[in-house]
PyMOL Python script that loads the backbone (N, CA, C, O; Angstrom):
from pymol import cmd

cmd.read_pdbstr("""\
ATOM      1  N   UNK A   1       0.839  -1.187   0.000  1.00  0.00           N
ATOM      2  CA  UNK A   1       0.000   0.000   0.000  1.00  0.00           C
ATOM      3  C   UNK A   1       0.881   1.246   0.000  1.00  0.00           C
ATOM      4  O   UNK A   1       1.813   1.469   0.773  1.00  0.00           O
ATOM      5  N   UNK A   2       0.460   1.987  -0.944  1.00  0.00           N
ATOM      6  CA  UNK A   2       1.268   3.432  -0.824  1.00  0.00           C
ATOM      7  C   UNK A   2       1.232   4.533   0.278  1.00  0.00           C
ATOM      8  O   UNK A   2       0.250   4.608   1.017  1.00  0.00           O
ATOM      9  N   UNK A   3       2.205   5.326   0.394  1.00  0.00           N
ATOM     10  CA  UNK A   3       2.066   6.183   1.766  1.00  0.00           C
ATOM     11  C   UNK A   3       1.015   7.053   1.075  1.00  0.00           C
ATOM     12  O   UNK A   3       0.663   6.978  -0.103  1.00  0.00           O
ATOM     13  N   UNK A   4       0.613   7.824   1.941  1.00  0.00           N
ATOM     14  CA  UNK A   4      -0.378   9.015   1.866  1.00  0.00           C
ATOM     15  C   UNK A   4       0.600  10.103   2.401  1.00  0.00           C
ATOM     16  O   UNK A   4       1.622   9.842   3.035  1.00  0.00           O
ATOM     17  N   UNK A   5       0.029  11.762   1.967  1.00  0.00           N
ATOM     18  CA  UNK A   5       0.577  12.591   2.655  1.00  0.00           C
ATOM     19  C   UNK A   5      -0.168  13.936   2.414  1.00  0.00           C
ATOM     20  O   UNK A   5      -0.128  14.221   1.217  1.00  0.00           O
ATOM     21  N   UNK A   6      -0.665  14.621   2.973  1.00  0.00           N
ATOM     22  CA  UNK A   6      -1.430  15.901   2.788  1.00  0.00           C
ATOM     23  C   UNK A   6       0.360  16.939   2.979  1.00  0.00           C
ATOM     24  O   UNK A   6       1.277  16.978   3.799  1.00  0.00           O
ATOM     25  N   UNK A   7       0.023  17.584   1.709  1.00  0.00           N
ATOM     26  CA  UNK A   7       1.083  18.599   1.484  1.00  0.00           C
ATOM     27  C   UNK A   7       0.252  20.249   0.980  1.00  0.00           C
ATOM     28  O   UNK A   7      -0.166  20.512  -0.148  1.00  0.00           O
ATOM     29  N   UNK A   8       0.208  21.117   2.161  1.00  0.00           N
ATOM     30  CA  UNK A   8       0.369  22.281   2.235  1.00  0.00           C
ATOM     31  C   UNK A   8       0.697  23.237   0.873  1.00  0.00           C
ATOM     32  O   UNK A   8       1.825  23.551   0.494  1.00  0.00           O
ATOM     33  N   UNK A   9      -0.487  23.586   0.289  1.00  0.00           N
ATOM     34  CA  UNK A   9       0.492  24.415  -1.075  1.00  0.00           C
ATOM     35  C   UNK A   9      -0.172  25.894  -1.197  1.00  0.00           C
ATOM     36  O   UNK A   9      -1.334  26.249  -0.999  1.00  0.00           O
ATOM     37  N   UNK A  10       0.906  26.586  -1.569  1.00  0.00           N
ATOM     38  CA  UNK A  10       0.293  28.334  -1.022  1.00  0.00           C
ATOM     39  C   UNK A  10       0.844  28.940  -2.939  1.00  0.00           C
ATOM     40  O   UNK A  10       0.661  30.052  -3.434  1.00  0.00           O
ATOM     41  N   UNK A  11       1.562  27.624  -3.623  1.00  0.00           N
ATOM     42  CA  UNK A  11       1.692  28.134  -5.105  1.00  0.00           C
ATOM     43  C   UNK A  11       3.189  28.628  -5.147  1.00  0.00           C
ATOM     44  O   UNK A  11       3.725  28.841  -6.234  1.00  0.00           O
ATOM     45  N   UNK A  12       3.855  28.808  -3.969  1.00  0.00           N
ATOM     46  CA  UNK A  12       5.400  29.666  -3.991  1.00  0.00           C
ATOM     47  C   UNK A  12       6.183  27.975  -4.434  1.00  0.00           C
ATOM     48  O   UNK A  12       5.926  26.886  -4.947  1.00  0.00           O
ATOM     49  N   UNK A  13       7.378  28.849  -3.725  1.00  0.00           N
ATOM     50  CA  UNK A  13       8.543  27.869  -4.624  1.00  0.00           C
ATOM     51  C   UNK A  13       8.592  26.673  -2.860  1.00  0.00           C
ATOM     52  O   UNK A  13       8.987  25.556  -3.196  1.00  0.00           O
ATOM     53  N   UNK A  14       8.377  26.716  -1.707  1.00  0.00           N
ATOM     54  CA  UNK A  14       8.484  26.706  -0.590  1.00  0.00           C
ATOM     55  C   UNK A  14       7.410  25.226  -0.923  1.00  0.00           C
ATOM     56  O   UNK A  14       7.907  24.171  -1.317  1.00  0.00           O
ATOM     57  N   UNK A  15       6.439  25.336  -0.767  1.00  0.00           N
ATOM     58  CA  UNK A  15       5.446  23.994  -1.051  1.00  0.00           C
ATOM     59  C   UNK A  15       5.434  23.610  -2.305  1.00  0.00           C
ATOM     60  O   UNK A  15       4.680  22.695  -2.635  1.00  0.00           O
ATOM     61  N   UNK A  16       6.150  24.149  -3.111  1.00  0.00           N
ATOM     62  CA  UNK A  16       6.337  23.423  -4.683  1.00  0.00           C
ATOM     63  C   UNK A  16       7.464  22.042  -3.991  1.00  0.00           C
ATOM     64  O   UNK A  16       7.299  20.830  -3.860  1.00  0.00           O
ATOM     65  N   UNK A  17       8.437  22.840  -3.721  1.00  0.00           N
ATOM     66  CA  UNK A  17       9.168  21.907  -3.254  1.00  0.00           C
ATOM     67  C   UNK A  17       8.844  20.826  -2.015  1.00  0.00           C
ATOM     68  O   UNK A  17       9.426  19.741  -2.013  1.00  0.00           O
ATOM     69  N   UNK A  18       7.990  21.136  -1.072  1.00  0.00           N
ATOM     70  CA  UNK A  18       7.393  19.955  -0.394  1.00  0.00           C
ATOM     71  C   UNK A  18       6.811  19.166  -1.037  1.00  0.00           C
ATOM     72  O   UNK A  18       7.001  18.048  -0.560  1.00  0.00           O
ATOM     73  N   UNK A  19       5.793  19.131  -2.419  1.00  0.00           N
ATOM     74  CA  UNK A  19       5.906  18.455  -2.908  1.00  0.00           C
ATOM     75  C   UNK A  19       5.845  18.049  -3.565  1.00  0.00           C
ATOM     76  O   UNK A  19       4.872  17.391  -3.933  1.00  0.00           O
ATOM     77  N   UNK A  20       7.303  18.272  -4.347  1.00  0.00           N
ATOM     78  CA  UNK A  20       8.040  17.291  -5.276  1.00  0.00           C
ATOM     79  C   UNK A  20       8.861  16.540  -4.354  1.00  0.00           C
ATOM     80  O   UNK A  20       9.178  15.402  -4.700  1.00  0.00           O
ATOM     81  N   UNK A  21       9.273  16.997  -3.197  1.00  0.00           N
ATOM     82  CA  UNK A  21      10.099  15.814  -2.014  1.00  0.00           C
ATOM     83  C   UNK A  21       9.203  15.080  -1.929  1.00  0.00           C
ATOM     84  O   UNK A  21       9.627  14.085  -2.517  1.00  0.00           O
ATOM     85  N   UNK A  22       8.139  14.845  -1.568  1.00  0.00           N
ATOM     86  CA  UNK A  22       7.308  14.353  -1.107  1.00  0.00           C
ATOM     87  C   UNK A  22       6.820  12.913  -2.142  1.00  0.00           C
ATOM     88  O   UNK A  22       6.625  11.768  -1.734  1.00  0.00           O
ATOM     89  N   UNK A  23       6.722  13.369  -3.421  1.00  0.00           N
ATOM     90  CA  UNK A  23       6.516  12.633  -4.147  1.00  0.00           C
ATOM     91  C   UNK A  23       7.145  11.797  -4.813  1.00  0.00           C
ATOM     92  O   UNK A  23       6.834  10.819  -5.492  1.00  0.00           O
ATOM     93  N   UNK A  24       8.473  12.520  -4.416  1.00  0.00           N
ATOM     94  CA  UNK A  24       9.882  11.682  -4.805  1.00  0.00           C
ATOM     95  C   UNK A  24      10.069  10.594  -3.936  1.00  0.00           C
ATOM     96  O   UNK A  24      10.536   9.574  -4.443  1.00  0.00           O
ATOM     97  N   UNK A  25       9.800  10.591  -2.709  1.00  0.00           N
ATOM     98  CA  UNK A  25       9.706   9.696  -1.646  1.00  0.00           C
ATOM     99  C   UNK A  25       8.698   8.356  -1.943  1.00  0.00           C
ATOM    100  O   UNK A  25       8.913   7.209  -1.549  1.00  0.00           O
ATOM    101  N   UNK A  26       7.654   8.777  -2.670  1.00  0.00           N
ATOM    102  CA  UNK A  26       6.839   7.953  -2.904  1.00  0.00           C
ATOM    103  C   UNK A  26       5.675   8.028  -2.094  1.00  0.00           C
ATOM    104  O   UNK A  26       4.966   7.052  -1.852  1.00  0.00           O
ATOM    105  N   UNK A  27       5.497   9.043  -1.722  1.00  0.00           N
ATOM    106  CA  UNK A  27       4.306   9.567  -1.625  1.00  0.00           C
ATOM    107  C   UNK A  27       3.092   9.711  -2.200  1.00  0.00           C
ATOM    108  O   UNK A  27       3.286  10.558  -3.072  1.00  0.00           O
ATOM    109  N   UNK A  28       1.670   9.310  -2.241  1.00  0.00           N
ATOM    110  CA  UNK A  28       0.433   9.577  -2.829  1.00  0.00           C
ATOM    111  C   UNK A  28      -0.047  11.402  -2.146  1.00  0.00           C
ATOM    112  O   UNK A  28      -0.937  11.636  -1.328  1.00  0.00           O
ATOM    113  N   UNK A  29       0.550  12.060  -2.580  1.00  0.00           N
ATOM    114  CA  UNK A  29       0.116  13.625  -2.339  1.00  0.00           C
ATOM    115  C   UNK A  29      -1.154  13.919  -2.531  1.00  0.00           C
ATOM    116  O   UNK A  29      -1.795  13.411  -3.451  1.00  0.00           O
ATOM    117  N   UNK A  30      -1.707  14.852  -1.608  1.00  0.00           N
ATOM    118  CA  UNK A  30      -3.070  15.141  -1.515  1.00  0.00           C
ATOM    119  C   UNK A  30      -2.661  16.769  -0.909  1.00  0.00           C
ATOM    120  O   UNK A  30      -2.213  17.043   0.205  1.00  0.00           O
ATOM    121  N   UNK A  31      -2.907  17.486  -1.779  1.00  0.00           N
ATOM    122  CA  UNK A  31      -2.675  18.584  -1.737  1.00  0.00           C
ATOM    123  C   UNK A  31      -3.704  19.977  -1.140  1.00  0.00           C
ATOM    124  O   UNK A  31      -4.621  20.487  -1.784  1.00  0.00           O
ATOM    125  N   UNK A  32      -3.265  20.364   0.185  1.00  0.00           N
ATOM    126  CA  UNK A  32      -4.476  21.569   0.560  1.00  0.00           C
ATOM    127  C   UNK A  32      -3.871  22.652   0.413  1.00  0.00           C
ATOM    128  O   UNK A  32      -2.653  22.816   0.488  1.00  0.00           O
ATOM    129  N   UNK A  33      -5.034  23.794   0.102  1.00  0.00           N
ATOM    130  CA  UNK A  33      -4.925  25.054  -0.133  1.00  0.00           C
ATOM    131  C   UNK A  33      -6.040  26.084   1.141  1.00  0.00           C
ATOM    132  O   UNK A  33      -7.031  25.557   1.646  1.00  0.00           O
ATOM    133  N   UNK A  34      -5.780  27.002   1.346  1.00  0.00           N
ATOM    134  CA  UNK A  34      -6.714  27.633   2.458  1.00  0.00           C
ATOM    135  C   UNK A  34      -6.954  28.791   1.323  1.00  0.00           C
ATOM    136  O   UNK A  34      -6.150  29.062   0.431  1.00  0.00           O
ATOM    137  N   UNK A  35      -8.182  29.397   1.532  1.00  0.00           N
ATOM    138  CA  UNK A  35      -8.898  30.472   0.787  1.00  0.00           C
ATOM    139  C   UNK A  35      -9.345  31.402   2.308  1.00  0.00           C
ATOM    140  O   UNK A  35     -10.376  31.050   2.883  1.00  0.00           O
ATOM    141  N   UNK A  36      -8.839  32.119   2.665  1.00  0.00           N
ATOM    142  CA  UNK A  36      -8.687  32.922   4.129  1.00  0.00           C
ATOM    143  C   UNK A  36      -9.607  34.639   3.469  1.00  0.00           C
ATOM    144  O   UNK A  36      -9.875  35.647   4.122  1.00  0.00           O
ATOM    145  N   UNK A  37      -9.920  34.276   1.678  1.00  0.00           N
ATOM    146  CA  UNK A  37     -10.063  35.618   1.754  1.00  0.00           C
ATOM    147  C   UNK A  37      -9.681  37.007   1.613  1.00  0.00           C
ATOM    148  O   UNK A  37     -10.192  38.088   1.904  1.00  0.00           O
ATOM    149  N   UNK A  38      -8.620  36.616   1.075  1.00  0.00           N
ATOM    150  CA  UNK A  38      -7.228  36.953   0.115  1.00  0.00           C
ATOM    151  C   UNK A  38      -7.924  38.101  -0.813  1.00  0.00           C
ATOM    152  O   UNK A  38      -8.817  37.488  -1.399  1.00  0.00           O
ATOM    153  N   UNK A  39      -7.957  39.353  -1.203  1.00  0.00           N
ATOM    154  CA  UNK A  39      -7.750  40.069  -2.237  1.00  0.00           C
ATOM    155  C   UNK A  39      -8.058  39.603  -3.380  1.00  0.00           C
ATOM    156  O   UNK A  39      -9.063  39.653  -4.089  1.00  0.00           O
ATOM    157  N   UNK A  40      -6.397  38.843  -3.507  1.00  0.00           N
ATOM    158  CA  UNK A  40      -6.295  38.517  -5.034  1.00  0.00           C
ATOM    159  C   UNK A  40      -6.687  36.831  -4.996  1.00  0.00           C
ATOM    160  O   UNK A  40      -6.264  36.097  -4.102  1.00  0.00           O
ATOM    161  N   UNK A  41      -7.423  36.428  -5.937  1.00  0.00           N
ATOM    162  CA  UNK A  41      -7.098  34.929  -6.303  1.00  0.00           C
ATOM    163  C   UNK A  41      -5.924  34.526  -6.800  1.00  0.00           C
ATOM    164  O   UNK A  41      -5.876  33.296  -6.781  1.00  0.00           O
ATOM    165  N   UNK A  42      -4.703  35.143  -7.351  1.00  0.00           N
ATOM    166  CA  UNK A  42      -3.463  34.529  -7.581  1.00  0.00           C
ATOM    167  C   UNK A  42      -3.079  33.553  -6.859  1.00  0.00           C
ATOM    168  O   UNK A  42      -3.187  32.438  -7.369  1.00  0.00           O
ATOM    169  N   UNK A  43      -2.629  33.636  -5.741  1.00  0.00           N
ATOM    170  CA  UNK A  43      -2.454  32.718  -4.452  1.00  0.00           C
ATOM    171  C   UNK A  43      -3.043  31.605  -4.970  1.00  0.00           C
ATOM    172  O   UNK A  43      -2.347  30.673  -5.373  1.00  0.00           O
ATOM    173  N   UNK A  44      -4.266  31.578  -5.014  1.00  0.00           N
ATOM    174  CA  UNK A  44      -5.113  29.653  -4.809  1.00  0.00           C
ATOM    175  C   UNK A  44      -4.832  29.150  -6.458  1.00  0.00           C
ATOM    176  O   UNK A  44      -4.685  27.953  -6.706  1.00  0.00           O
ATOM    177  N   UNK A  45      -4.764  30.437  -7.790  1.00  0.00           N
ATOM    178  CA  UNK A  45      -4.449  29.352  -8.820  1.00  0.00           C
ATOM    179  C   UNK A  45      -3.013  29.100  -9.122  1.00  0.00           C
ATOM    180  O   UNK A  45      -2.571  28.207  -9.845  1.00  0.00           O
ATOM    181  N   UNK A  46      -2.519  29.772  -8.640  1.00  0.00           N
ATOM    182  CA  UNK A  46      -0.822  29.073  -8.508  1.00  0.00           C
ATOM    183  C   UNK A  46      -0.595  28.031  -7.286  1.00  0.00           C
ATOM    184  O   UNK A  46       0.468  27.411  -7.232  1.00  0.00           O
ATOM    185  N   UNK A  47      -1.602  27.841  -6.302  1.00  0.00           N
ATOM    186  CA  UNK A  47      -1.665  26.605  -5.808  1.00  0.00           C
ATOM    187  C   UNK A  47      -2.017  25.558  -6.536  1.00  0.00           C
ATOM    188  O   UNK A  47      -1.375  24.508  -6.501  1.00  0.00           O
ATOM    189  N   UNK A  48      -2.957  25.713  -7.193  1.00  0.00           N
ATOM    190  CA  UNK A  48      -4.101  24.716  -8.278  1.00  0.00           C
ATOM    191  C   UNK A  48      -2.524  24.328  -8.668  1.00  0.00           C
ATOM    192  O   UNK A  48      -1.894  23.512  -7.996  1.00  0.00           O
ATOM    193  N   UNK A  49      -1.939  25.031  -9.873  1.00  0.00           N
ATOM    194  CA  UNK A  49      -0.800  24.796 -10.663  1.00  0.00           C
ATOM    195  C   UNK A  49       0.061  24.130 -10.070  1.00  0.00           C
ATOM    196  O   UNK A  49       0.390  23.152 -10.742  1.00  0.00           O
ATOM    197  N   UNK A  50       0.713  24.229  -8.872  1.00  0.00           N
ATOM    198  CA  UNK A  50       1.900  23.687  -8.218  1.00  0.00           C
ATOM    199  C   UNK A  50       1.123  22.243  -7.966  1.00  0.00           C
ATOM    200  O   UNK A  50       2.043  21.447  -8.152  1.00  0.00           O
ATOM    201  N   UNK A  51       0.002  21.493  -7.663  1.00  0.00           N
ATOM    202  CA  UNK A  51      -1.031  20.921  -7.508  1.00  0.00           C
ATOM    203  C   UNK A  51      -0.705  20.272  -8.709  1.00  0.00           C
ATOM    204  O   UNK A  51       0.109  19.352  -8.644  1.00  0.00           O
ATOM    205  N   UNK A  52      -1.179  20.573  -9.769  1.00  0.00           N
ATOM    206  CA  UNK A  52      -1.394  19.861 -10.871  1.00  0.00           C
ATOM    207  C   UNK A  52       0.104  19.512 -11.598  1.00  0.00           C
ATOM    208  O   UNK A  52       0.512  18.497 -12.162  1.00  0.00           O
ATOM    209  N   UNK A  53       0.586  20.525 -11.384  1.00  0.00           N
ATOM    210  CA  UNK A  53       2.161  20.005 -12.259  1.00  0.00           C
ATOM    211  C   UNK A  53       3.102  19.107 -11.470  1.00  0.00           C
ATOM    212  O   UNK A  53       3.964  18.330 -11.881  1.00  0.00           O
ATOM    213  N   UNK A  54       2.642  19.469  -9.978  1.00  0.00           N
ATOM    214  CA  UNK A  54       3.726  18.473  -8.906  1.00  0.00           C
ATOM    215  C   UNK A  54       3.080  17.053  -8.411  1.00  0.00           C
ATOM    216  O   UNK A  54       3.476  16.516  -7.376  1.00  0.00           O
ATOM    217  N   UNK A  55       2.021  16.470  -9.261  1.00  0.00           N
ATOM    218  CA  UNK A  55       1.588  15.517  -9.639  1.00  0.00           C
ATOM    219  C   UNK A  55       0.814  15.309  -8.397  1.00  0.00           C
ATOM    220  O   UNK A  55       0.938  14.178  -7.928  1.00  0.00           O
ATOM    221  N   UNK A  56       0.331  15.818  -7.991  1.00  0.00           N
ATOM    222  CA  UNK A  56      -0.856  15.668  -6.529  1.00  0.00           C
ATOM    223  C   UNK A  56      -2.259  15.025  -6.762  1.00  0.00           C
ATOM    224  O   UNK A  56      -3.186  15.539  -7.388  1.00  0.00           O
ATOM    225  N   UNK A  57      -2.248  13.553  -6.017  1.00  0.00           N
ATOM    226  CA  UNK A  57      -3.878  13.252  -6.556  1.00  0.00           C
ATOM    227  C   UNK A  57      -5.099  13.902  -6.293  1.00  0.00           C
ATOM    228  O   UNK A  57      -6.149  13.332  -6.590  1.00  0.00           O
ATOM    229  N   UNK A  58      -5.102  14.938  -5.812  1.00  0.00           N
ATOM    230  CA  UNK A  58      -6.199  15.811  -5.111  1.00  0.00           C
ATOM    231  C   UNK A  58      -5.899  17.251  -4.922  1.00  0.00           C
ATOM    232  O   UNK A  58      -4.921  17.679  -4.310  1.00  0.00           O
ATOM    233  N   UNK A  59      -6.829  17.973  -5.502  1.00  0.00           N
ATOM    234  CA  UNK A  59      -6.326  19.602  -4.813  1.00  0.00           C
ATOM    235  C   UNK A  59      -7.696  19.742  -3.970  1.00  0.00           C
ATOM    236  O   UNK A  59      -8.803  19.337  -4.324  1.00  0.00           O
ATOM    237  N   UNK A  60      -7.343  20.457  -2.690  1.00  0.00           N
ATOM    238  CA  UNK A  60      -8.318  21.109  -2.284  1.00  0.00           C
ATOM    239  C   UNK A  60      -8.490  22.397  -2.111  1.00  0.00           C
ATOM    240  O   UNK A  60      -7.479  23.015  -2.443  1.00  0.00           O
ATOM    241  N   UNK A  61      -9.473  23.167  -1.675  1.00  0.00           N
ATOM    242  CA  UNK A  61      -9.775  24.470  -0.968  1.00  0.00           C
ATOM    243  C   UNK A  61     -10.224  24.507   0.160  1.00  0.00           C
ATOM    244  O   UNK A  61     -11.365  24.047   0.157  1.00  0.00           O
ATOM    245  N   UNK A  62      -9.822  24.903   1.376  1.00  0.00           N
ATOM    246  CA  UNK A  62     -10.320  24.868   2.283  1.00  0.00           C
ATOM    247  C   UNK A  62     -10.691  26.499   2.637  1.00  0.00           C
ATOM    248  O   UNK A  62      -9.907  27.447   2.675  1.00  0.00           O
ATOM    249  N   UNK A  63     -12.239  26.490   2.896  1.00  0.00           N
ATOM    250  CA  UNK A  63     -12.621  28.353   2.741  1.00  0.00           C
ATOM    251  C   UNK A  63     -12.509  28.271   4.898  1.00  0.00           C
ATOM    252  O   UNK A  63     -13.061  27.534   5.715  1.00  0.00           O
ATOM    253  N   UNK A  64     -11.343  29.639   5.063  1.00  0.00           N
ATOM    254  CA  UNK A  64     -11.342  30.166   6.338  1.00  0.00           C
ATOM    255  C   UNK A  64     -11.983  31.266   6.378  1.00  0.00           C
ATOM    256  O   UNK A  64     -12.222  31.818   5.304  1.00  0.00           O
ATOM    257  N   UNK A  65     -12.441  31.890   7.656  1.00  0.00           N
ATOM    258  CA  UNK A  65     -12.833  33.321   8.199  1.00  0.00           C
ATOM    259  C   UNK A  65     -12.037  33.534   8.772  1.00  0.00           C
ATOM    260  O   UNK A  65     -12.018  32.850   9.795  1.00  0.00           O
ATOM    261  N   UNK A  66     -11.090  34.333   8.655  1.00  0.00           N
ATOM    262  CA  UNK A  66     -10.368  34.658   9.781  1.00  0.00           C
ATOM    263  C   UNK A  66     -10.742  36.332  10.176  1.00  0.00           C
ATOM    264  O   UNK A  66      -9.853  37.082  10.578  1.00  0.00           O
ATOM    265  N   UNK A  67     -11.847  36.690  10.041  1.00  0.00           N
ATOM    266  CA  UNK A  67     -12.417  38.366  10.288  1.00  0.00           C
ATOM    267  C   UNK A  67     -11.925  38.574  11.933  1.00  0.00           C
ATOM    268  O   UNK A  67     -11.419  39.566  12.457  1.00  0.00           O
ATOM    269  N   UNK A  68     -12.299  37.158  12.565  1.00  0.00           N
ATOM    270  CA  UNK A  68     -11.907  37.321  14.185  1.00  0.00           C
ATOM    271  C   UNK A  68     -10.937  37.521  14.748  1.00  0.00           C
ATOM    272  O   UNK A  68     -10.778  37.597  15.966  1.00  0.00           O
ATOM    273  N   UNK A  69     -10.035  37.647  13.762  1.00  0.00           N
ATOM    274  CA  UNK A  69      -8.662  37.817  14.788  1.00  0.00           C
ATOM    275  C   UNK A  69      -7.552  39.194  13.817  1.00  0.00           C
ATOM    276  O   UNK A  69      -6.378  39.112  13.455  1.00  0.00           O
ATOM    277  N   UNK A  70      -8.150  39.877  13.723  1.00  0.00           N
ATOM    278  CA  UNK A  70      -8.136  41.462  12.838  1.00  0.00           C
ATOM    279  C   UNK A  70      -7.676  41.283  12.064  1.00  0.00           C
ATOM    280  O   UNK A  70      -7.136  40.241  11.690  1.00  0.00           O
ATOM    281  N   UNK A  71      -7.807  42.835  11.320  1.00  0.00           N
ATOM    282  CA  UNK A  71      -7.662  43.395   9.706  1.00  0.00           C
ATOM    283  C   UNK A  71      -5.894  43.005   9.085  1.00  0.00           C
ATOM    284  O   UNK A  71      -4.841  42.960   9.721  1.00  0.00           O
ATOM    285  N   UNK A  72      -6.094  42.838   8.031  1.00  0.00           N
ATOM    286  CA  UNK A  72      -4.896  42.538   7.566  1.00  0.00           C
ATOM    287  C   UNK A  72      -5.384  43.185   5.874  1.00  0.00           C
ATOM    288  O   UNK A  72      -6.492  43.107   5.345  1.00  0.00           O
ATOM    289  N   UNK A  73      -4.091  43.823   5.318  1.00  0.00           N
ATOM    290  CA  UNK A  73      -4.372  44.281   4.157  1.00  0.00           C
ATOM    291  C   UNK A  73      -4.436  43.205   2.779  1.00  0.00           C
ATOM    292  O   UNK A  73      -4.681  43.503   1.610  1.00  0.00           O
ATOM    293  N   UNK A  74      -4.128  41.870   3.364  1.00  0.00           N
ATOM    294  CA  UNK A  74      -4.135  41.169   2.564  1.00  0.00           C
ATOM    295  C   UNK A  74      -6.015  40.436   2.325  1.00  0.00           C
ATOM    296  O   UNK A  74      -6.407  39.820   1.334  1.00  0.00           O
ATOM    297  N   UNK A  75      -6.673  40.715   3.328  1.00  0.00           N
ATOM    298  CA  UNK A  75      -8.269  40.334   3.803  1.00  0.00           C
ATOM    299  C   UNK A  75      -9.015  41.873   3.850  1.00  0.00           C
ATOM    300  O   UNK A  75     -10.191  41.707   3.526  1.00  0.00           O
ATOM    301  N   UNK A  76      -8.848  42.741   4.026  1.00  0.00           N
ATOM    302  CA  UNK A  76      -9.224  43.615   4.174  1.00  0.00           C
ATOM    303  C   UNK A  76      -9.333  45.368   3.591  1.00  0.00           C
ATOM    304  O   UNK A  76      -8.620  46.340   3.844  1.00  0.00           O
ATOM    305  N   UNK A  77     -10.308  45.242   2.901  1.00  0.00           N
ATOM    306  CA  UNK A  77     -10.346  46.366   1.370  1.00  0.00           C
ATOM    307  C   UNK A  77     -10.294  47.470   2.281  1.00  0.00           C
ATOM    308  O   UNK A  77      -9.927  48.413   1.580  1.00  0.00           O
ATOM    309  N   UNK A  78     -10.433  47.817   3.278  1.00  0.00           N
ATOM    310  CA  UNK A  78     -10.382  49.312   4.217  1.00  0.00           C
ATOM    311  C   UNK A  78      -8.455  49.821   4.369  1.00  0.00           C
ATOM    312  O   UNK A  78      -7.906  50.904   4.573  1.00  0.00           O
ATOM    313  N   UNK A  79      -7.969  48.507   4.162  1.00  0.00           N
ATOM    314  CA  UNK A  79      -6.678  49.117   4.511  1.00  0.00           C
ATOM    315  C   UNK A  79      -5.745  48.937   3.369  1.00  0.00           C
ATOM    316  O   UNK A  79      -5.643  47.853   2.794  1.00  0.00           O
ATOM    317  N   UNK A  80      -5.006  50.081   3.007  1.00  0.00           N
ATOM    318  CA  UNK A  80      -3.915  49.813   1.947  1.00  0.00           C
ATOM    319  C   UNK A  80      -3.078  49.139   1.847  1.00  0.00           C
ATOM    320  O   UNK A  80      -2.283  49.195   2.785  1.00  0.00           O
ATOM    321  N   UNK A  81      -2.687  47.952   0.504  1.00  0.00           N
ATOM    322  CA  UNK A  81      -1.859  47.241   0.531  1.00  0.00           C
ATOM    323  C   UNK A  81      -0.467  48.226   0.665  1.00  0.00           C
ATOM    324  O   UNK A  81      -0.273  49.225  -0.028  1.00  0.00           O
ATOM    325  N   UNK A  82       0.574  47.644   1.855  1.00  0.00           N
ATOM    326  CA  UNK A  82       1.618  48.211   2.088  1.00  0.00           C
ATOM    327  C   UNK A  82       2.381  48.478   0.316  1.00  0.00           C
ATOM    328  O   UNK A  82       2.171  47.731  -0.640  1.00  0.00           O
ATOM    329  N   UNK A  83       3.133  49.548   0.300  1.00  0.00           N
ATOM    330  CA  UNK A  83       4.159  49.334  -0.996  1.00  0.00           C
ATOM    331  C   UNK A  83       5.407  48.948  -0.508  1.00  0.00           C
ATOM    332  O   UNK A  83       5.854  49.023   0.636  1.00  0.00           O
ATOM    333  N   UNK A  84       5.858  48.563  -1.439  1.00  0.00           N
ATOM    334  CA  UNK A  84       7.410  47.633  -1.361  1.00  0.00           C
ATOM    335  C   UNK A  84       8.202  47.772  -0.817  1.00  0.00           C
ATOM    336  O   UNK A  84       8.820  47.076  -0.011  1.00  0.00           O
ATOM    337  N   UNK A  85       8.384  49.494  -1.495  1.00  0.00           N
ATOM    338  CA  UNK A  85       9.536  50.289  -1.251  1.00  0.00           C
ATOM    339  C   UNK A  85       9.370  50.816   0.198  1.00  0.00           C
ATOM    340  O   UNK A  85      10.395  51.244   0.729  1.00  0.00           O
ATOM    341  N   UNK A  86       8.146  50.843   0.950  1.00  0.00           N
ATOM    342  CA  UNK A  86       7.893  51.567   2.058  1.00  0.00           C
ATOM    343  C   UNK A  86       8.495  50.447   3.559  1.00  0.00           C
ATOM    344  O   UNK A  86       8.338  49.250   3.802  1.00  0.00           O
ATOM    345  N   UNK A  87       9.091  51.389   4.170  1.00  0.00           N
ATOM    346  CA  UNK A  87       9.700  50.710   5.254  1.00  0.00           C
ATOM    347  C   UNK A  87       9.059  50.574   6.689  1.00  0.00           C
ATOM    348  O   UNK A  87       9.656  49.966   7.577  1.00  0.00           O
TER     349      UNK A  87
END
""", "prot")
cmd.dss("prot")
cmd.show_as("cartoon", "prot")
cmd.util.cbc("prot")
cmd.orient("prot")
């Protein structure tokens, strides 16, 4: 019987690489994603992608609220996304 493994994917290079380790190991990958509510959808389809190209038998979405534990500009259209350059 093959291993199982739920692998964490946010679409960066960080859980790309968990898993392709993962799968290199011989792992059956089952891949979650959190939808917290994010702004942008970029985030969840470059999860999808890292998902689908890093050979994962499953993508999921898992939808969070996180309104309860305060504003963040990444959840929250009242506050400006920080700029880059700003320190």
């Amino acid at each position: 019987m093959q291993k199982k493994a739920v692998v964490l994917v946010s679409g960066g290079l960080d859980s790309a690489t968990v898993l392709a380790q993962a799968t290199a190991a011989g792992y059956e990958c089952y891949a979650l994603a959190f939808d917290y509510g994010q702004r942008h959808r970029a985030e969840l389809v470059a999860a999808k992608r890292v998902a689908e190209t890093g050979g994962a038998k499953e993508f999921k979405v898992i939808k969070l609220d996180l309104s309860s534990i305060g504003g963040s500009a990444l959840t929250d259209m009242k506050i400006d996304v920080p700029d880059a350059g700003a320190v």
